[in-house]
C-alpha positions in Angstrom: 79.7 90.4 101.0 77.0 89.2 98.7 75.6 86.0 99.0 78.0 83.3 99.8 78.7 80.6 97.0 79.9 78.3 99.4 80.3 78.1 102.9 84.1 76.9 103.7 87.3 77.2 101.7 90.2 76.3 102.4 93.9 77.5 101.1 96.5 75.6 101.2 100.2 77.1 101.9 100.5 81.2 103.1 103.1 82.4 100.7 102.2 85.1 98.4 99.9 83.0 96.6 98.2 81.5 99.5 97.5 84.7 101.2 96.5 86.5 98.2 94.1 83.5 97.2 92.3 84.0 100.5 91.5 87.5 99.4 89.8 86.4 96.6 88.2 84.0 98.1 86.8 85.6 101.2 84.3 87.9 99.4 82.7 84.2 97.9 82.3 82.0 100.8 81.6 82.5 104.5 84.7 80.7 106.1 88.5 80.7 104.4 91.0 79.0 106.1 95.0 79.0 105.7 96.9 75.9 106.5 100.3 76.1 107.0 102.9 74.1 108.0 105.4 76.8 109.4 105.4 78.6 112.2 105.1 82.2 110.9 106.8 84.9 112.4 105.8 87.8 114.3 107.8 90.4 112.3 109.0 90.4 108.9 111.5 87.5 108.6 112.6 84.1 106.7 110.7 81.2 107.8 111.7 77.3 106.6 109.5 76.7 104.2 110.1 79.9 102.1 114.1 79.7 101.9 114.2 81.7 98.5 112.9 84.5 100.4 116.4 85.7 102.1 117.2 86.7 98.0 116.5 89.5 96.1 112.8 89.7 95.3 111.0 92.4 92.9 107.9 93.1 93.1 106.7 94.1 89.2 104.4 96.5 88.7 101.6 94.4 87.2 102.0 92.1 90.6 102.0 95.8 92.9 98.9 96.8 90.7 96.9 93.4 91.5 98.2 93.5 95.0 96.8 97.2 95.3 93.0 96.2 94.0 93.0 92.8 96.4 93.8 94.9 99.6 93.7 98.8 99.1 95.7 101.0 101.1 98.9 98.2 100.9 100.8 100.6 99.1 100.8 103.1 101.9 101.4 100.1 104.4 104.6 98.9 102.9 106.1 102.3 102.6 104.9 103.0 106.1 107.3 100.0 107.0 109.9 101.2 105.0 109.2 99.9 101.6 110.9 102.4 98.9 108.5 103.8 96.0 111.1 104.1 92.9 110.4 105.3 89.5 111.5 102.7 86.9 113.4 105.6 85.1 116.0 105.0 88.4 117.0 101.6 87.5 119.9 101.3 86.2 120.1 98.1 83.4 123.3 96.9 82.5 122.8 94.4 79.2 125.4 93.1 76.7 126.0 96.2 74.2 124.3 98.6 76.6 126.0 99.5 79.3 124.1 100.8 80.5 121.2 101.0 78.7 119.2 103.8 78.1 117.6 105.6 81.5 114.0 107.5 80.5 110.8 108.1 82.5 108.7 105.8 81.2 105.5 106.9 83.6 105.7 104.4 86.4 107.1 103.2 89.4 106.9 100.4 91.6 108.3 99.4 95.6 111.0 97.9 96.3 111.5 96.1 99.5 112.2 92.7 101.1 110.3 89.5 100.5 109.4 89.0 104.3 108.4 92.4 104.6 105.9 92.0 102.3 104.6 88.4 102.9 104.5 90.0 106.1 102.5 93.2 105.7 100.6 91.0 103.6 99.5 88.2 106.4 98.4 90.9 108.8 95.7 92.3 106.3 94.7 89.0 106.0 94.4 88.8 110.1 92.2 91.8 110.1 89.8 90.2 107.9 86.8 88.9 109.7 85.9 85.5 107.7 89.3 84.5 106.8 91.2 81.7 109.7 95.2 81.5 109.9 96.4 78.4 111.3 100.0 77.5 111.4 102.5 74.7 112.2 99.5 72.7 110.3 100.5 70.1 107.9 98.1 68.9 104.9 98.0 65.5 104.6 95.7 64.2 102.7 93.2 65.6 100.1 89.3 63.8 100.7 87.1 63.0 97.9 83.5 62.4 97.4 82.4 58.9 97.3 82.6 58.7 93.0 86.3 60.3 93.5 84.8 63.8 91.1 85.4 66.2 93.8 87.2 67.2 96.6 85.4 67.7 99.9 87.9 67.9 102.7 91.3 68.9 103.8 93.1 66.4 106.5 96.0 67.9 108.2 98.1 67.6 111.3 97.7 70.4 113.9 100.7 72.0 115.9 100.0 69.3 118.7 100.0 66.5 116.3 96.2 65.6 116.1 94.5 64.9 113.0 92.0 67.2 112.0 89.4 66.9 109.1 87.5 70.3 107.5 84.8 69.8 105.4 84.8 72.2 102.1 83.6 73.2 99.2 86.6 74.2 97.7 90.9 73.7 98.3 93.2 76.3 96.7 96.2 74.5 96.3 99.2 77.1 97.3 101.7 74.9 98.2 104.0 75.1 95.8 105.2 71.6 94.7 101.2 70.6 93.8 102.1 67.4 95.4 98.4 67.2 96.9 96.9 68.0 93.6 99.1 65.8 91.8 98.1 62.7 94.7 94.8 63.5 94.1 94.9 63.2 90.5 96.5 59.6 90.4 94.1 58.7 93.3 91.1 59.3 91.0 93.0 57.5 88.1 92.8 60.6 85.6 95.6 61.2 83.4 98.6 63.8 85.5 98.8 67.1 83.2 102.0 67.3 81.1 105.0 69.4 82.5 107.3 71.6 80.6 110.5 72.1 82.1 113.2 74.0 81.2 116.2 72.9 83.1 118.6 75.8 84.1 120.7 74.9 87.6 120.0 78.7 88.8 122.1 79.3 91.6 121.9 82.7 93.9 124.5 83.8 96.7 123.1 86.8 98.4 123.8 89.6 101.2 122.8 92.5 102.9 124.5 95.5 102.7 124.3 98.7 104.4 123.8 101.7 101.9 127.2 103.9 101.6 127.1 107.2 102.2 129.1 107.4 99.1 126.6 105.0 97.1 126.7 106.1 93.6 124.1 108.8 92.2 121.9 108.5 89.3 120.6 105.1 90.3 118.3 103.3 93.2 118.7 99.8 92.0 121.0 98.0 89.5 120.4 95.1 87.2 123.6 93.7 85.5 122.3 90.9 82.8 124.8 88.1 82.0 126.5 88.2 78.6 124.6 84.8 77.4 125.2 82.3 76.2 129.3 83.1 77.1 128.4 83.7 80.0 125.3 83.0 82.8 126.8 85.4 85.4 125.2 88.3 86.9 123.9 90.2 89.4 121.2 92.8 91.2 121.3 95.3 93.3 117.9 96.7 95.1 117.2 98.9 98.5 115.0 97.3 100.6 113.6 98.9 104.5 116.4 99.7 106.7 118.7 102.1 104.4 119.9 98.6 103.3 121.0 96.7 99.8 119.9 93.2 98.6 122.7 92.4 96.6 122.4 88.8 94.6 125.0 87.6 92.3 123.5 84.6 89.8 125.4 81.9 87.4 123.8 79.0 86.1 125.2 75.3 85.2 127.3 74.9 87.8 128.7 78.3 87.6 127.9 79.1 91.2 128.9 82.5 93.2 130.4 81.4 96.2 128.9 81.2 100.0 131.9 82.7 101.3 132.3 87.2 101.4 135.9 86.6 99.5 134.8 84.3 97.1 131.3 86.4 96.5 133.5 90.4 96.3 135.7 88.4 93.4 132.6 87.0 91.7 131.0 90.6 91.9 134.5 91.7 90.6 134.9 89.7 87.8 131.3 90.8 86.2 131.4 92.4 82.7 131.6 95.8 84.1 132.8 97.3 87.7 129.8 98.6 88.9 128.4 96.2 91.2 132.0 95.9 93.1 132.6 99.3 92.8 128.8 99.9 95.0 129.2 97.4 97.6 133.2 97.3 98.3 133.3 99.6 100.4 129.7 99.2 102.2 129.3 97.1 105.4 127.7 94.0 105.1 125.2 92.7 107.4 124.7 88.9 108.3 125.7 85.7 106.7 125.8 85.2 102.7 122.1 83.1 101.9 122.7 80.6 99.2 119.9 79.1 96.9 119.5 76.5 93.8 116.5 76.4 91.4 116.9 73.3 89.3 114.5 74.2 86.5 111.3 76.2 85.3 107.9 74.1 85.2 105.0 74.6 84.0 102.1 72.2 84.6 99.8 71.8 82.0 96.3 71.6 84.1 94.8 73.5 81.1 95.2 70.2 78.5 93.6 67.5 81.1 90.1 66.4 79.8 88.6 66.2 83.6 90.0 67.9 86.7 87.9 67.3 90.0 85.4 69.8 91.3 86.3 72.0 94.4 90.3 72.1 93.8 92.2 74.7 92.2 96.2 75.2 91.8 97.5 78.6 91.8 101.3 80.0 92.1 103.7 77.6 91.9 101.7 75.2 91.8 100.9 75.6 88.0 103.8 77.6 87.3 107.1 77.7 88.5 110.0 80.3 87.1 113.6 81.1 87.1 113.6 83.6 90.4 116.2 85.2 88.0 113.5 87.1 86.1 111.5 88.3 89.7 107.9 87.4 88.3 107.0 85.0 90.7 105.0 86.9 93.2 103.5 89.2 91.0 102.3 86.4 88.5 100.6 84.9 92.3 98.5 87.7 92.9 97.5 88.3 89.5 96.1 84.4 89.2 94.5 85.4 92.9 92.8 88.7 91.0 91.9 86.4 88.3 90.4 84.0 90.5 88.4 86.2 92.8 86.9 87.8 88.9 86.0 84.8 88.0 84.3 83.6 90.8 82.1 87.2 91.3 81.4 86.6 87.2 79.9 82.8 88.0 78.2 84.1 91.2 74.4 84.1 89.2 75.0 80.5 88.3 73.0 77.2 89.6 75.9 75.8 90.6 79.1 78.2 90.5 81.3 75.9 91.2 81.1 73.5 88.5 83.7 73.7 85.8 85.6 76.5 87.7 88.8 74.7 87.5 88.7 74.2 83.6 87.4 78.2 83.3 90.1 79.0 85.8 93.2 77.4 83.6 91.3 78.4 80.3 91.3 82.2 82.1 95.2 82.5 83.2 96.6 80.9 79.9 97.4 84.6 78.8 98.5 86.0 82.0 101.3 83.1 82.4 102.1 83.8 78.4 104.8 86.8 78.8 106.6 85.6 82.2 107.1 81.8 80.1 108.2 83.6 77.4 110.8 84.8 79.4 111.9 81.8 81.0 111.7 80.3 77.6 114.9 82.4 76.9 117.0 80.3 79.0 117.8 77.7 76.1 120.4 80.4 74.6 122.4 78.6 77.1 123.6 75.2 75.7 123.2 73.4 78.3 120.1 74.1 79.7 117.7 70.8 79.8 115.0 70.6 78.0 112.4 70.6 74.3 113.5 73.6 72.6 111.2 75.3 70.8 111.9 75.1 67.1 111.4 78.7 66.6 114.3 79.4 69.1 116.7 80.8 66.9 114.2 83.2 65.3 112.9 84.0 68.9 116.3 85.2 70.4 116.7 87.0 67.3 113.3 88.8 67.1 114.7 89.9 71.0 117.8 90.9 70.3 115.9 93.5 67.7 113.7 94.5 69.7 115.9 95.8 72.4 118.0 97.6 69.7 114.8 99.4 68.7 113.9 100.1 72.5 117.6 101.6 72.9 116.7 104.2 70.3 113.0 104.4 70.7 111.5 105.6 73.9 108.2 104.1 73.4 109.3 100.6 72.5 110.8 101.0 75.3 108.1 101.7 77.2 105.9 98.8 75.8 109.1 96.6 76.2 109.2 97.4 80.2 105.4 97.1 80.3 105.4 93.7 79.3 108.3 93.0 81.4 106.7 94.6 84.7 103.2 92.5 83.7 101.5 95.1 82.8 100.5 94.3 79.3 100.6 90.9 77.8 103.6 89.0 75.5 101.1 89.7 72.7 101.8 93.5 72.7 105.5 92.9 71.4 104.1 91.7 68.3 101.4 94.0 67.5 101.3 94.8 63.7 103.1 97.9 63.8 106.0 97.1 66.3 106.2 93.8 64.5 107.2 95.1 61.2 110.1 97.6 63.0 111.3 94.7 64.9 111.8 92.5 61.5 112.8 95.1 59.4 115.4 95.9 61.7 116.2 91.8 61.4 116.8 91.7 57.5 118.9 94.7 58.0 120.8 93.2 60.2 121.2 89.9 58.5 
């Protein structure tokens, strides 16, 4: 490590944005610590305070490619533990007017396997590096300021025995999801709380595990059948995780639950647009109890628009940006903002005083990166009665997406760019490139 730019940070939460945060981090300072308030387990499994993580999870490829340049060698750990390396060609996509759509090799793949899996492969690189402290059943309390309330120069927490322990830092990452330590902290100094966009959706998810048929259907590794919106907000995924097992999900939105209950979820499955999910997991043998989960809305925090933001704290991962778990960007979108981060810092590393401004650089940095996944969760308003401003483009949005997947049905490179902005790997901006742009609206008036 080069020379340190500060001695002590500390991260706050050890999800998937916590842990990759401390990688960034722990090539910048001599000391990272990790609070967390769970007990974390000593194999791959759920733990309290990540209850999403018993659903499907995806990790894009963008999020696989920033994961691979924080900690080399992952790749080959996950599938070591059973993670399964798929080409993108193998999944099958089920979409209103398409079904399926197109299958082509489109020069990629990515892994699939369960969220604790790789939260957990993830932790133990973390353990194995030398300047970087885990410490669980640790609850943050309180976030301590300088005397002129500017910056942030402690952490207090409880520790598993109850005591109340102070560190001393130059910075916090805040990885705790909610921001409600950043958002304290904020009205504590008396600045102005950034603005929130939310976009209001009810997601609700009923998932089990499945053991893959010997009879499972060819010609396909995973399966994602999209709702036919706005009719309709049901659908549902199929993906192979470690184990020879299936993470099957089934989604509705506004109240349009799937049941908790294996009769209630094999009728929900049944009644989807086409049979293929029923017909893949009626006959399999399921495994466990049916996980349920609720996602009220998308948020977005607006930290970029705030005039002053205190020195030595940064939000990352939920945190700044929360999305419908519908749309699987959440952990990849973490450990990009972590790859950011760690960039950014190494960049500032000649500077008197690297740490000043960081937090304004930092949201002035990701602003791009967050564009394509909000885009996406932008398209949640087709349904009427999602909450929230819509934007007054919408119409003219949905539209220019409803063309462009025509054009990626017939074209195999649209397709590819589509997919690639999808899976993260290119920005929103590349759907309306010049060239693509002028297809896509041609295609529009025609249709019109």
């Amino acid at each position: 490590m080069a020379k340190p730019i500060g001695k002590q940070a500390v991260v706050i939460g050890a999800g998937m944005g916590g842990l990759t945060a401390a990688k960034a981090l722990s090539g910048h300072f001599g000391q990272v610590t990790i609070l967390d308030r769970d007990s974390l387990p000593e194999k791959p499994g759920p733990r309290q305070g990540t209850p999403q993580a018993r659903h499907t999870h995806v990790l894009l490829a963008g999020g696989q490619k920033a994961l691979a340049e924080l900690f080399p060698s992952l790749e080959q750990d996950l599938q070591a533990a059973g993670a399964i390396r798929m080409p993108v060609s193998y999944l099958l996509v089920e979409r209103p007017g398409y079904d399926p759509f197109p299958q082509r090799d489109l020069g990629f793949d990515f892994l699939c396997m369960s969220r604790p899996l790789l939260e957990f492969s993830v932790r133990r690189r973390i353990e194995q590096e030398t300047n970087i402290s885990l410490c669980s059943r640790c609850r943050v309390t309180e976030l301590v300021t300088s005397p002129d309330g500017a910056a942030v120069t402690a952490v207090r927490f409880e520790d598993s025995e109850g005591q109340v322990e102070t560190i001393a830092t130059d910075l916090v990452v805040d990885a705790s999801g909610r921001a409600t330590l950043t958002l304290a902290i904020l009205e504590t100094m008396g600045g102005a709380k950034p603005d929130e966009t939310e976009i209001g959706i009810d997601q609700a998810y009923s998932t089990a595990i499945f053991e893959i048929p010997d009879d499972a259907p060819g010609g396909w590794m995973a399966l994602l059948h999209l709702p036919t919106s706005p009719h309709s907000s049901r659908g549902a995924f199929i993906f192979p995780i470690e184990h020879k097992r299936w993470i099957v999900s089934l989604a509705g939105n506004h109240g349009d639950a799937p049941p908790g209950d294996i009769d209630g979820f094999m009728t929900f499955a049944k009644e989807l647009r086409t049979a293929t999910v029923y017909n893949a997991i009626r006959n399999a043998k399921r495994l466990g109890e049916i996980a349920r989960f609720v996602l009220p809305a998308s948020v977005r925090r607006h930290f970029d628009r705030l005039q002053e933001f205190p020195r030595g704290l940064i939000p990352i991962g939920d945190s700044l940006c929360r999305f419908n778990p519908v749309f699987g960007q959440g952990m990849s979108v973490a450990a990009q903002e972590a790859g950011v981060l760690g960039r950014l810092l190494a960049s500032r590393a000649g500077l008197p005083d690297p740490l000043d401004g960081l937090a304004p650089a930092f949201f002035a940095e990701i602003q791009d990166l967050l564009g394509a996944p909000w885009a996406t969760a932008v398209s949640d308003f087709v349904y009427p009665k999602t909450r929230g401003d819509r934007p007054p483009d919408l119409q003219q949005r949905l539209q220019y997406g409803m063309a462009l997947v025509r054009l990626a049905a017939e074209d195999p490179s649209v397709h590819k760019t589509l997919t690639e902005v999808n899976h993260l790997l290119r920005p929103q901006s590349a759907l309306r490139e010049s060239a693509l742009a002028d297809r896509v609206k041609a295609l529009m008036m025609a249709s019109a």
